[in-house]
C-alpha positions as a printed NumPy array, in Angstrom:
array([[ 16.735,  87.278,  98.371],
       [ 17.18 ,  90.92 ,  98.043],
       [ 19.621,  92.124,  95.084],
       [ 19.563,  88.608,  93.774],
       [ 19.169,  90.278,  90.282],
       [ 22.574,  92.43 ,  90.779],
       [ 24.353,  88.83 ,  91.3  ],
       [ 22.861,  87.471,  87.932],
       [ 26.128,  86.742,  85.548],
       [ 25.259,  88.41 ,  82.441],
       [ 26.645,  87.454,  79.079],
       [ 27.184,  89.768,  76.299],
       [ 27.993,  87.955,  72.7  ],
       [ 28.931,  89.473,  70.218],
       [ 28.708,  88.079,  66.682],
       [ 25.639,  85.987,  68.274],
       [ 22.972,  86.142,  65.259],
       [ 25.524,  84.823,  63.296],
       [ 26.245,  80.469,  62.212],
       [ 28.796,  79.725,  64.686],
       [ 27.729,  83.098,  67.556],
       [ 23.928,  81.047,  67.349],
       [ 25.191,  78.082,  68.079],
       [ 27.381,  79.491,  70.767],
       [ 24.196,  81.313,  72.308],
       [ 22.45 ,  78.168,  72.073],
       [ 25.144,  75.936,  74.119],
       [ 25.69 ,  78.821,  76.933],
       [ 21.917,  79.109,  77.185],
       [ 21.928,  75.168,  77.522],
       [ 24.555,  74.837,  80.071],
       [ 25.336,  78.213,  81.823],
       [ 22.895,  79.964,  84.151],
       [ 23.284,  83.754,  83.246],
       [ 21.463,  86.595,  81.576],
       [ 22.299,  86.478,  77.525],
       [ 22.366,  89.773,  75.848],
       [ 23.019,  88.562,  71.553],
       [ 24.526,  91.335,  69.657],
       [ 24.312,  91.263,  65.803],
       [ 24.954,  93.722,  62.887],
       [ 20.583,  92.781,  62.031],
       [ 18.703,  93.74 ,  65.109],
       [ 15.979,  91.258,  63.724],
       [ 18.349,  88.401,  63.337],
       [ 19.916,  89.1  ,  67.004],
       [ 16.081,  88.882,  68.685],
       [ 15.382,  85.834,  66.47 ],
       [ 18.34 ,  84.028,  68.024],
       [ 17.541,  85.842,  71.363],
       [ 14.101,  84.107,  71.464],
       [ 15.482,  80.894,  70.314],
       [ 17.469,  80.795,  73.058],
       [ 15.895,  82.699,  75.568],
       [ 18.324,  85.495,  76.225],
       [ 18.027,  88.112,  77.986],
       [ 17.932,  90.417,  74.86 ],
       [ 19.095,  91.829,  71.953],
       [ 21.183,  94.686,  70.427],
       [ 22.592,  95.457,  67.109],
       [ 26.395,  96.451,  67.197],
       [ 28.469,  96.768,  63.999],
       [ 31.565,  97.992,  64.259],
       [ 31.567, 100.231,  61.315],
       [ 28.712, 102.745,  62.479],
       [ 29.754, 102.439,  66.183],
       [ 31.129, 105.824,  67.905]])
């Protein structure tokens, strides 16, 4: 189906790499069909839980360096 991909929900959650945002990633990756982007303040702990999960991606977005 052409555009299909534009349709795709996409997810963005932040705090994901975290206890409780991983846990949340996990449970919308086990019962939502979307696209998960997992933003964390460690760009290696938000593709960790990305792969875990099988997001989308990841990103690193802390709120203290962000312009």
């Amino acid at each position: 189906m052409p555009g299909a991909e534009m349709n795709r929900k996409r997810i963005l959650l932040v705090g994901g790499a975290g206890v409780f945002g991983s846990r949340l990633a996990q449970g919308l990756a086990d019962t939502i069909d979307a696209d998960g982007l997992i933003a964390g303040r460690r760009l290696s702990k938000a593709e960790a839980i990305a792969r875990k999960v099988r997001a989308a991606s990841a990103v690193r977005l802390d709120r203290n360096t962000a312009t």
